[in-house]
KOLKOLKOL-242134 format. One record per residue (C-alpha): residue number from 1; residue in three letters; chain; z, y, x. Coordinates in nm, 3 decimals, padded with zeros to 5 digits. Last residue first. Layout:
% KOLKOLKOL-242134
    nr   rest   kette        up     north      east
   NUM    ALA       A         Z         Y         X
...
***
This chain:
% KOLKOLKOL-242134
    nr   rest   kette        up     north      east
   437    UNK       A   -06.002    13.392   -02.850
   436    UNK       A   -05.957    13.612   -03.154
   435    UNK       A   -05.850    13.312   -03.433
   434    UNK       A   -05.796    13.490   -03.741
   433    UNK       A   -05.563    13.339   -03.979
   432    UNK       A   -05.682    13.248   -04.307
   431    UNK       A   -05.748    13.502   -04.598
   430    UNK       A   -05.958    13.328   -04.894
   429    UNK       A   -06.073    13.552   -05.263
   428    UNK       A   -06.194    13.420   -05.560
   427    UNK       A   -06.399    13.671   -05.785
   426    UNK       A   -06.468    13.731   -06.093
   425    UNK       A   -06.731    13.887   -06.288
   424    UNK       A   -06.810    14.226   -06.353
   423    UNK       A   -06.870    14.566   -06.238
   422    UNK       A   -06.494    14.627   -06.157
   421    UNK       A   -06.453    14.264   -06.020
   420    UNK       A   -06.196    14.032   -06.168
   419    UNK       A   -05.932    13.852   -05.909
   418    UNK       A   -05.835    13.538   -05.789
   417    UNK       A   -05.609    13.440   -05.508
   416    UNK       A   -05.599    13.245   -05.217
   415    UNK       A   -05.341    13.245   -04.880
   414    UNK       A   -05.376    13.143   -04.544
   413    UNK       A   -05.176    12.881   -04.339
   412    UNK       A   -05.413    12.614   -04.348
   411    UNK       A   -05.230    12.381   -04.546
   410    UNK       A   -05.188    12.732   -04.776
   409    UNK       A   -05.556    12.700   -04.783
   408    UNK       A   -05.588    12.333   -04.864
   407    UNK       A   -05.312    12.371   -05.152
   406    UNK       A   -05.527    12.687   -05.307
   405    UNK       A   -05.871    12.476   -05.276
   404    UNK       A   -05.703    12.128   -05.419
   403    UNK       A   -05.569    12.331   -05.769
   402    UNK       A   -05.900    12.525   -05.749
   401    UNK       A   -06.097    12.192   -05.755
   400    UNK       A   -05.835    12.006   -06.006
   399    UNK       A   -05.983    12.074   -06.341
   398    UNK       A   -06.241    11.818   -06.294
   397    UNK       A   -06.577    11.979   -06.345
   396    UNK       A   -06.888    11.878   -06.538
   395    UNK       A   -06.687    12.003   -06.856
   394    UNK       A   -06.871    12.304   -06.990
   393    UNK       A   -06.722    12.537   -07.189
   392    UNK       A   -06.473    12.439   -07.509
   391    UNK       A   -06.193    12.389   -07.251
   390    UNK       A   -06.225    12.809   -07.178
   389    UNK       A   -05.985    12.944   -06.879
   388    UNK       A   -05.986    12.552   -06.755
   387    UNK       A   -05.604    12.409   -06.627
   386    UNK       A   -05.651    12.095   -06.521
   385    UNK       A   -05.416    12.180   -06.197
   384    UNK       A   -05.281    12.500   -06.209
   383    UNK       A   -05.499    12.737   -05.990
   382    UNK       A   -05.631    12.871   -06.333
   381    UNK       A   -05.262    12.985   -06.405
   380    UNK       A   -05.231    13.298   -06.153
   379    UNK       A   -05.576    13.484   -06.323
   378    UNK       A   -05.510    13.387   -06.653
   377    UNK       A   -05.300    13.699   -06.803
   376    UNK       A   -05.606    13.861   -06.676
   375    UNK       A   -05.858    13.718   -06.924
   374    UNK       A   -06.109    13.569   -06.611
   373    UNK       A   -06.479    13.731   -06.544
   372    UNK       A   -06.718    13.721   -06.772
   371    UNK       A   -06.949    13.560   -06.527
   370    UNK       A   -07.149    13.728   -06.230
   369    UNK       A   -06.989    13.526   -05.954
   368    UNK       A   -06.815    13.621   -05.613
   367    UNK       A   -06.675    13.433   -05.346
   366    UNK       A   -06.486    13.604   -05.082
   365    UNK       A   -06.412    13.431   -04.738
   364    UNK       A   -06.179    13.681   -04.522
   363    UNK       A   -06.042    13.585   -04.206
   362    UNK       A   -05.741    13.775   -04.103
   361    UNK       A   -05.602    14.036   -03.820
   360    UNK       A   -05.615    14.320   -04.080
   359    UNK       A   -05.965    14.271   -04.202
   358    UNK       A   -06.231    14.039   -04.068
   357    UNK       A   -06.533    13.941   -04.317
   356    UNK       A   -06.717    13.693   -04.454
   355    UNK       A   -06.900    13.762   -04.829
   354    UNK       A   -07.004    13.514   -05.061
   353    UNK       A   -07.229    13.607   -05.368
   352    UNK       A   -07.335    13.374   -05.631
   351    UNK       A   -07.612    13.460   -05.857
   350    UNK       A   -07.574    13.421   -06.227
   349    UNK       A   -07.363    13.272   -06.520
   348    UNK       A   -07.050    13.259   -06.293
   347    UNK       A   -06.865    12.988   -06.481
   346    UNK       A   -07.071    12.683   -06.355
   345    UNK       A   -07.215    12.796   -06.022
   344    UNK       A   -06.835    12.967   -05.981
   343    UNK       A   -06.611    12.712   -05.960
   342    UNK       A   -06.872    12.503   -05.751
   341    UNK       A   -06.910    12.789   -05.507
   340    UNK       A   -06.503    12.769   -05.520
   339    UNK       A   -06.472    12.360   -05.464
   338    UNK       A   -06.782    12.404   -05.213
   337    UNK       A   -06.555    12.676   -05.026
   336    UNK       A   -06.225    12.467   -05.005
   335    UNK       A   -06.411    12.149   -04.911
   334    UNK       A   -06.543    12.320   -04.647
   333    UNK       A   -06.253    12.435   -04.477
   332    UNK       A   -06.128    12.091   -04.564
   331    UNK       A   -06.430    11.890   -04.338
   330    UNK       A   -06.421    12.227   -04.051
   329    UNK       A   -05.998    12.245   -04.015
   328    UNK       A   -05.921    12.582   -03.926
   327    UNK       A   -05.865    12.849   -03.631
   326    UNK       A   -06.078    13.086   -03.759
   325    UNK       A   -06.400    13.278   -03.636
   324    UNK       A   -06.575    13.572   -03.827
   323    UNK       A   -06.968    13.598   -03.711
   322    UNK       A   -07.096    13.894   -03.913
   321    UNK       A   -07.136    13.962   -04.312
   320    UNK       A   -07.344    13.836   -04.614
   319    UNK       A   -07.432    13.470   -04.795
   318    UNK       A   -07.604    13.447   -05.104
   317    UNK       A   -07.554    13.147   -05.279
   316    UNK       A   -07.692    12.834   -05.446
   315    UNK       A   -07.488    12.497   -05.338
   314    UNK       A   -07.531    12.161   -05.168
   313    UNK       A   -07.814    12.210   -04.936
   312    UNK       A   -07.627    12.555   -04.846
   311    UNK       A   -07.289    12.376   -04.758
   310    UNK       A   -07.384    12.391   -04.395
   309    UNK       A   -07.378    12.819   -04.401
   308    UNK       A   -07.079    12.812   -04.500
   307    UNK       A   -06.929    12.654   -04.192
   306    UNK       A   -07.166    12.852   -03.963
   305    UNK       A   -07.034    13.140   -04.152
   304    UNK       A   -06.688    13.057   -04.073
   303    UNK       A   -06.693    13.000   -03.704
   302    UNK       A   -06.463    12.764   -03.600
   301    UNK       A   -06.163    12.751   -03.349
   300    UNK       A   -06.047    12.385   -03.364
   299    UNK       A   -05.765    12.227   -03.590
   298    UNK       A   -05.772    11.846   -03.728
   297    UNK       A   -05.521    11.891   -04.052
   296    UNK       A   -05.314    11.604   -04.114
   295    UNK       A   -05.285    11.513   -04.475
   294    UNK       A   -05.015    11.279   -04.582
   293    UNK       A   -04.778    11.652   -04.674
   292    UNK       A   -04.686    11.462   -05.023
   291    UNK       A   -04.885    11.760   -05.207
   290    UNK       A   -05.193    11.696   -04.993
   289    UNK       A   -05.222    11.355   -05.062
   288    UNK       A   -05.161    11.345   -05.474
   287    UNK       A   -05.442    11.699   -05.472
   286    UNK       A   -05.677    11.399   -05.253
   285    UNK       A   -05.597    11.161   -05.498
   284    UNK       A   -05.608    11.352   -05.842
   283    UNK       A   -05.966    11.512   -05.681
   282    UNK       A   -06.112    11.142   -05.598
   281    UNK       A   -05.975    11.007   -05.913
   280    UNK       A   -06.182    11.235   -06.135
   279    UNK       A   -06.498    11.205   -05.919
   278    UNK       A   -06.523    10.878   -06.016
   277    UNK       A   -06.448    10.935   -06.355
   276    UNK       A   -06.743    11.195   -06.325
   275    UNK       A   -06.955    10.997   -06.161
   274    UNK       A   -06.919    10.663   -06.393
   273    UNK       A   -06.972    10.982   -06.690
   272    UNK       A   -07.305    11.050   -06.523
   271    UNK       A   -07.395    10.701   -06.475
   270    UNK       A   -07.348    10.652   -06.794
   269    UNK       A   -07.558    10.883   -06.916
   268    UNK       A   -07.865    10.829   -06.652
   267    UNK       A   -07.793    10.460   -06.807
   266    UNK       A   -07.861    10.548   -07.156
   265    UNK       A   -08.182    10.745   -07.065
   264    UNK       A   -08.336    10.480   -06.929
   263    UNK       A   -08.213    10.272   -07.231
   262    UNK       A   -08.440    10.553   -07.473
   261    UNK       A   -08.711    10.545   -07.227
   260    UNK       A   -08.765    10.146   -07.250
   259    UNK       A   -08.736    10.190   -07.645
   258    UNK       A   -08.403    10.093   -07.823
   257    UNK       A   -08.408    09.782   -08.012
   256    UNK       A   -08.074    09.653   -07.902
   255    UNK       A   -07.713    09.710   -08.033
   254    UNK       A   -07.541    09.675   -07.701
   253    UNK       A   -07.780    09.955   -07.571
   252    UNK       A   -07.569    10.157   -07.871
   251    UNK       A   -07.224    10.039   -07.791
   250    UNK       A   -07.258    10.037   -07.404
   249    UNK       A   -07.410    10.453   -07.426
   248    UNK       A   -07.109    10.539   -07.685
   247    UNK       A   -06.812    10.364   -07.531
   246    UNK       A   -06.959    10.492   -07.182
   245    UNK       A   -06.949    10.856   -07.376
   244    UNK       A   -06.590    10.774   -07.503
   243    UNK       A   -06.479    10.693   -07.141
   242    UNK       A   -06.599    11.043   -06.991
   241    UNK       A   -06.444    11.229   -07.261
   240    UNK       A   -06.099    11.051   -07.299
   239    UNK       A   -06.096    11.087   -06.890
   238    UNK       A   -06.014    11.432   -06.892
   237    UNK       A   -05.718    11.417   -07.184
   236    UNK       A   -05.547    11.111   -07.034
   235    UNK       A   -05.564    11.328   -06.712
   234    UNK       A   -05.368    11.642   -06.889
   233    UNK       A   -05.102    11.384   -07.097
   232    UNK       A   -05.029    11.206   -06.753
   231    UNK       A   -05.021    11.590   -06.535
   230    UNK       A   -04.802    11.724   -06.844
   229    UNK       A   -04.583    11.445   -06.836
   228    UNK       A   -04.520    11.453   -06.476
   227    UNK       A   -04.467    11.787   -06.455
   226    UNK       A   -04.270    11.777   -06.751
   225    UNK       A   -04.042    11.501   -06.506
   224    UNK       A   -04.114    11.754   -06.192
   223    UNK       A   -03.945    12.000   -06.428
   222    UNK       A   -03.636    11.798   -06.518
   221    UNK       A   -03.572    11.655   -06.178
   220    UNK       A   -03.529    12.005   -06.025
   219    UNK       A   -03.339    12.148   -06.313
   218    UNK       A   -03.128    11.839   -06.244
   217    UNK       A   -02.780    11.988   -06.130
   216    UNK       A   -02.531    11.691   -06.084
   215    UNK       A   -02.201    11.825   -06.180
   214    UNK       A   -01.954    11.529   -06.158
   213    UNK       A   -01.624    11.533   -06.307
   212    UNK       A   -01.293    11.343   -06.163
   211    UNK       A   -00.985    11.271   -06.360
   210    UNK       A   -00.614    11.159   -06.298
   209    UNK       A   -00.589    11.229   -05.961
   208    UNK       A   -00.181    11.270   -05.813
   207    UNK       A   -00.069    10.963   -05.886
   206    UNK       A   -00.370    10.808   -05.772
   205    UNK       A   -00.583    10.447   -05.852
   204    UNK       A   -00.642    10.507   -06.256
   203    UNK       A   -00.944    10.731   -06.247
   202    UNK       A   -01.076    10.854   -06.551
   201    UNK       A   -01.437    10.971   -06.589
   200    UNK       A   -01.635    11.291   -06.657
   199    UNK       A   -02.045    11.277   -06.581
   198    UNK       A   -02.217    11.676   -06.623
   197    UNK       A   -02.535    11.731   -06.603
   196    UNK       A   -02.640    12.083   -06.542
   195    UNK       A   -02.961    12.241   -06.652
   194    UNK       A   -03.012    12.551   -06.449
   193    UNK       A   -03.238    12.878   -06.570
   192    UNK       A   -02.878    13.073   -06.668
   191    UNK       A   -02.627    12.777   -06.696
   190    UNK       A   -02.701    12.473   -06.910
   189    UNK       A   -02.482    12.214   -06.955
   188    UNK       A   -02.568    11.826   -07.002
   187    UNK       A   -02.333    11.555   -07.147
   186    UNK       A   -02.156    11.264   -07.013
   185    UNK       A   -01.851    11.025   -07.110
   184    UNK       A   -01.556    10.799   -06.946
   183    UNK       A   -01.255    10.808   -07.209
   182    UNK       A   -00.917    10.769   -07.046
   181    UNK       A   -00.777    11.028   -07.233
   180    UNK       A   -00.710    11.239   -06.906
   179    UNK       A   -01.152    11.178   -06.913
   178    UNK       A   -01.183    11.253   -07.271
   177    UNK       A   -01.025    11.603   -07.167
   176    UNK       A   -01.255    11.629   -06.855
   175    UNK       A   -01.518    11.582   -07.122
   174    UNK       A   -01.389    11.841   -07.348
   173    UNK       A   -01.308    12.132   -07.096
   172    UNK       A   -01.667    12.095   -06.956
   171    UNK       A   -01.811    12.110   -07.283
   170    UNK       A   -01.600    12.397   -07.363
   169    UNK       A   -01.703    12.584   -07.061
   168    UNK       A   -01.384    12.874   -06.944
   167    UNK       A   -01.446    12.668   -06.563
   166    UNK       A   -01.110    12.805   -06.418
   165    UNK       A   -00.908    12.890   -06.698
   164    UNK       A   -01.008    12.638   -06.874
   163    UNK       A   -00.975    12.351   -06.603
   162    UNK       A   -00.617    12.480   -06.470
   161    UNK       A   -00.558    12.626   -06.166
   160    UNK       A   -00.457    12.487   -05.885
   159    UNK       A   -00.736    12.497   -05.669
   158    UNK       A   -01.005    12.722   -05.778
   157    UNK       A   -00.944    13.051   -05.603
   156    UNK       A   -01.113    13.279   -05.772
   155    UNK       A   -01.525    13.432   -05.726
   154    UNK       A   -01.653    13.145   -05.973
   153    UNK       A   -02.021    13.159   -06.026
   152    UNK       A   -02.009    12.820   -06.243
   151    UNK       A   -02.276    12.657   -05.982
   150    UNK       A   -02.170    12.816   -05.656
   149    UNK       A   -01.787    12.782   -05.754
   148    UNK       A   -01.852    12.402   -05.838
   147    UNK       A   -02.070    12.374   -05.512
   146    UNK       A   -01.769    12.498   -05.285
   145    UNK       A   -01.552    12.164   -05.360
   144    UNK       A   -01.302    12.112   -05.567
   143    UNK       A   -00.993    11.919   -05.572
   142    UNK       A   -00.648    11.910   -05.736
   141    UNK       A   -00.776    12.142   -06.078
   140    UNK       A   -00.472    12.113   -06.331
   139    UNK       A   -00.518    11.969   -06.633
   138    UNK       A   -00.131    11.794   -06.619
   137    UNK       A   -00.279    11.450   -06.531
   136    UNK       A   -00.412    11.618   -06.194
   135    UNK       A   -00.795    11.711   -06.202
   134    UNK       A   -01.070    11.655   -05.979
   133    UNK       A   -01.379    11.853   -05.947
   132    UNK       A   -01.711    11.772   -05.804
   131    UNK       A   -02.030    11.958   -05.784
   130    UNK       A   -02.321    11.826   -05.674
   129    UNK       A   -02.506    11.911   -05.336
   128    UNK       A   -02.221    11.717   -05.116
   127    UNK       A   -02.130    11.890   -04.803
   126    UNK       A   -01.815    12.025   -04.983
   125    UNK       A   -01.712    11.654   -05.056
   124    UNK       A   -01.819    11.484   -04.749
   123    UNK       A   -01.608    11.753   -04.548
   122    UNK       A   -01.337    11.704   -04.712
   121    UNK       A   -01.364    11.333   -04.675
   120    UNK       A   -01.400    11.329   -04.328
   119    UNK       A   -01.112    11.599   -04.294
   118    UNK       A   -00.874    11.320   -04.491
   117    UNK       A   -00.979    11.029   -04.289
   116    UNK       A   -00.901    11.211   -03.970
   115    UNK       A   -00.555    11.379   -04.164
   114    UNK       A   -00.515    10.983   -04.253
   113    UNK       A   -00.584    10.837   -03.884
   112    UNK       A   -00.336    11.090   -03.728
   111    UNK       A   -00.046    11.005   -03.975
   110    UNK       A   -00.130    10.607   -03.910
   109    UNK       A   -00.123    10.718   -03.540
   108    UNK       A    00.235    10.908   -03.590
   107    UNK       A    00.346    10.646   -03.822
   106    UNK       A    00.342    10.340   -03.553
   105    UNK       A    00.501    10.585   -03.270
   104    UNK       A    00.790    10.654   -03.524
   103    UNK       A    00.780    10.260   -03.584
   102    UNK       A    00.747    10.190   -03.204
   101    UNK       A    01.075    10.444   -03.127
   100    UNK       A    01.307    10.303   -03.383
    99    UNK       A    01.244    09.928   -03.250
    98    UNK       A    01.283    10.131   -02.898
    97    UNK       A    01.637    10.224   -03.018
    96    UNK       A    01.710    09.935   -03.148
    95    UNK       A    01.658    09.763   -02.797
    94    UNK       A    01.854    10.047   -02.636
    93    UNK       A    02.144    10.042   -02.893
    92    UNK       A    02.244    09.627   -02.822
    91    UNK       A    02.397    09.792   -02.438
    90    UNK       A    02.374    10.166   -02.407
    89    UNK       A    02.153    10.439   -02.450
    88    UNK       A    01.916    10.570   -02.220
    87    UNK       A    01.684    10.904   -02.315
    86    UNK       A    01.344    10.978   -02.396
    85    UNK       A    01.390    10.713   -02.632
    84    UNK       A    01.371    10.824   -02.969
    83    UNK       A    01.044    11.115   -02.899
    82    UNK       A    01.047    11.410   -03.063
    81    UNK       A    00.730    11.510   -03.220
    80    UNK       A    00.758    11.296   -03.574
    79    UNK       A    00.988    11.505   -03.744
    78    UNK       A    00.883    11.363   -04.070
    77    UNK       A    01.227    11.392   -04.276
    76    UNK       A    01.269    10.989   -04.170
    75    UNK       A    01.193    11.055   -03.824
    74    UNK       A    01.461    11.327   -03.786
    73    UNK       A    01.670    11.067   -03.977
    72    UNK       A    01.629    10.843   -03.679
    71    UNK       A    01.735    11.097   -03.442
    70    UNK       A    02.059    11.144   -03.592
    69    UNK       A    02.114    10.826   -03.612
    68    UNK       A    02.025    10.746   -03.235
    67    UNK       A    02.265    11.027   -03.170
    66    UNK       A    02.534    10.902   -03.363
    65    UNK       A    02.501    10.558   -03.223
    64    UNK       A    02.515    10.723   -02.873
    63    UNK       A    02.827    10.900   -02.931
    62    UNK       A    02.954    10.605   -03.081
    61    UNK       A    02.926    10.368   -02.844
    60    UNK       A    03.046    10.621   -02.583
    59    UNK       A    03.385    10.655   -02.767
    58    UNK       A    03.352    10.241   -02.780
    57    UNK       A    03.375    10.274   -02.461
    56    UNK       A    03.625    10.520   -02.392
    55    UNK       A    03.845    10.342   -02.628
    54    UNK       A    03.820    10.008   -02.544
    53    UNK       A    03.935    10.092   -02.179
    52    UNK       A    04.203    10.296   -02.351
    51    UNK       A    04.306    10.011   -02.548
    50    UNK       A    04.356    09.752   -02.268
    49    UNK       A    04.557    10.007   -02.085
    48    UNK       A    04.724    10.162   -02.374
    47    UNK       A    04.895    09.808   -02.509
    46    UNK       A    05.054    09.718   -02.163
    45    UNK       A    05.119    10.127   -02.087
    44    UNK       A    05.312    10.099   -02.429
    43    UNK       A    05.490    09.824   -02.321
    42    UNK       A    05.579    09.985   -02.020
    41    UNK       A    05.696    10.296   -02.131
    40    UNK       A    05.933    10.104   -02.418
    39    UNK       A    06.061    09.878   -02.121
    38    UNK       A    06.199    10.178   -01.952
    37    UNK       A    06.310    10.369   -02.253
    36    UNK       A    06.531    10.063   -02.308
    35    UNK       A    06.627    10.066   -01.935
    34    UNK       A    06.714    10.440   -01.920
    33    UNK       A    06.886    10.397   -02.320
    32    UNK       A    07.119    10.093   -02.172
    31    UNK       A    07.026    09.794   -02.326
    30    UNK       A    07.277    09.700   -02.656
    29    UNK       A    07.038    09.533   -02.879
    28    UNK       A    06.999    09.855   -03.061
    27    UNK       A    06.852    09.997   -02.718
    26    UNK       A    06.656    09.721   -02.703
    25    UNK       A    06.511    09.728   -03.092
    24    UNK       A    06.434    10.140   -03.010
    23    UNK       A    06.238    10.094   -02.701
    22    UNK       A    06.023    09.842   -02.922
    21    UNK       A    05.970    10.061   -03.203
    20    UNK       A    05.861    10.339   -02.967
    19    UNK       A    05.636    10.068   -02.789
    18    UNK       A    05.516    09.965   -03.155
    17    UNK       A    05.460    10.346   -03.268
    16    UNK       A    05.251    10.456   -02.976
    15    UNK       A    05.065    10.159   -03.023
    14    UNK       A    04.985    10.221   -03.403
    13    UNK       A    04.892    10.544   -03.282
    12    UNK       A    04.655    10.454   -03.090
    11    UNK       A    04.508    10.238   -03.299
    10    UNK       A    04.453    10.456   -03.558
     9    UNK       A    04.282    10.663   -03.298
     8    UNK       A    04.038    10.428   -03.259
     7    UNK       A    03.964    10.371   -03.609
     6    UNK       A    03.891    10.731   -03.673
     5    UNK       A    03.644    10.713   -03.343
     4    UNK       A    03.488    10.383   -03.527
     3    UNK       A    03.451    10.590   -03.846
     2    UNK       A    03.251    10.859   -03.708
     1    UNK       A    03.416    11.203   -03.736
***
């Protein structure tokens, strides 16, 4: 019972008791017992009127406050769907109630803006393509999203379990360990063909967050960076040749008394070598513009032995088969065929045969030499760029040409591979899409 409704009855009683005290004075006083019990009735009517008046409303009072309490501790315990003032109270209790009713109104938006915030950031974190995992002081796993199952090929529910027995890496264990320890540290993890790095830190801002880890998966960045050292170490190596023949030619006209013939033939070498370094960075920067995708191809139906037929001032072949049209670019068409005649003019060792045909809703280009042929365990690599079957053969090439010739084709939608021939030699075969109109 609310204290004010105890209260109230108190003082009913109390007047009860005063009126009987009352009747019972007069009557000692000598009043008659009628008039005695008289003036007892009234006075307690004179006390209850006043009282009762209080009574009912502070009975009202009460039922209200109680009701606004009640209420309010619904708010408190997060029952945030019922409003405070969808009913009238009384008097002081209306204006507390709507003080009540902004501050559960207040909490319901802030509520509403954190899940928002919260789905944002869940989202963020499974979108992300590194893993991330965050731990509670106690070990145990708080976040993670679906890359860390992807990466460690976990099948369980991660959430709540501890780091061991959900990742079961030691150096995983040990720098998420450093990290509870307030120790920020790296290292690198390698799972099946991936390397993994993996960044552990501390985090000091949450109760409930004690220590995030990063998986950042650079297998990627770790073979374009041999790449990149292989391509740096490979054109270092082709331009050491040209450059120590200019050192060579400057060195000796440098030194004089040479005959007229002898400096003529001085500058034919140098010019050679000028070519060749020339020609050097012409190959690295068209193979550099067709791997970034900065060549736009200029499409029109074409007629491949016309197009082979114009690089016969250039280059010694035999050419065979019918009209065979394609849907191609005529300037890197032909750069495609004059890198593979060129291939195979200085490997071929005899006459070079290229065939045109249609087969299977394609257009077939097939270039043919009479060399030894290629060691098959080479045939895939000698499209890698600098890559020559036998360095200790001649060098009047780049390296690059086949590299260039397979990107241009598969620019072109079509396909090129290499092959040997059963009588002999190799050959290096084109399939583009036909073009039938």
């Amino acid at each position: 019972m609310h204290p004010l409704r105890v209260l109230l009855y108190v003082s009913l009683v109390v007047a009860i008791a005063v009126a009987w005290g009352f009747g019972a004075a007069l009557q000692h006083a000598g009043v008659a017992r009628s008039s005695a019990a008289t003036l007892a009735i009234v006075t307690f009517l004179v006390f209850l009127v006043p009282w009762s008046g209080v009574f009912l409303w502070a009975v009202r009072r009460a039922r209200d406050l109680d009701e606004l309490t009640e209420r309010a501790r619904g708010v408190a315990e997060g029952a945030f769907d019922r409003s405070i003032t969808d009913r009238a109270y009384h008097g002081e209790l209306d204006d507390l109630a709507r003080a009540i009713e902004e501050t559960r109104e207040m909490i319901v938006r802030q509520r509403a803006s954190h899940e928002l915030h919260s789905a944002a950031m869940a989202e963020i974190v499974d979108s992300l393509g590194e893993g991330i995992l965050a731990v509670s002081p106690r070990g145990r796993v708080v976040v993670a999203n679906p890359r860390v199952a992807e990466m460690f090929g976990i099948d369980a529910r991660i959430v709540g379990g501890s780091v061991v027995e959900v990742v079961r890496k030691q150096s995983v264990v040990a720098a998420i360990d450093k990290a509870l320890h307030g120790e920020t540290s790296s290292d690198r993890l390698v799972l099946g063909e991936r390397q993994i790095e993996i960044r552990a830190f501390p985090v000091a801002a949450s109760p409930d967050i004690a220590a995030v880890a990063l998986f950042i998966d650079v297998t990627t960045i770790e073979r374009l960076e041999r790449i990149r050292k292989d391509f740096l170490d490979d054109f270092s190596h082709e331009v050491r040749t040209p450059l120590a023949g200019l050192r060579s030619a400057a060195e000796t006209l440098e030194q004089g008394g040479l005959t007229a013939a002898q400096e003529q033939q001085l500058r034919h070498v140098m010019q050679r070598q000028i070519a060749r370094i020339e020609r050097l960075v012409r190959d690295v920067s068209d193979l550099n513009q067709i791997e970034s995708g900065r060549i736009t191809l200029q499409l029109r139906r074409a007629n491949l032995r016309d197009v082979l037929r114009e690089l016969g001032d250039d280059h010694r072949f035999t050419l065979e088969g019918g009209d065979v049209f394609a849907s191609i670019d005529e300037a890197r068409a032909q750069q495609i065929f004059s890198n593979l005649l060129d291939n195979a003019s200085r490997h071929g060792g005899g006459e070079v045969l290229v065939e045109v045909a249609s087969e299977e809703g394609e257009s077939v280009v097939r270039v043919s030499d009479q060399g030894p042929g290629i060691p098959p365990a080479e045939l895939e690599r000698v499209f890698h760029r600098f890559y020559r079957v036998d360095r200790s053969r001649s060098q009047r090439g780049t390296g690059l040409g086949l590299a260039i010739a397979k990107h241009l084709a598969a620019l072109h939608g079509g396909t090129i591979r290499a092959y040997n021939r059963p009588a002999g030699g190799a050959t290096f075969e084109v399939r583009l899409p036909a073009d039938l109109t």
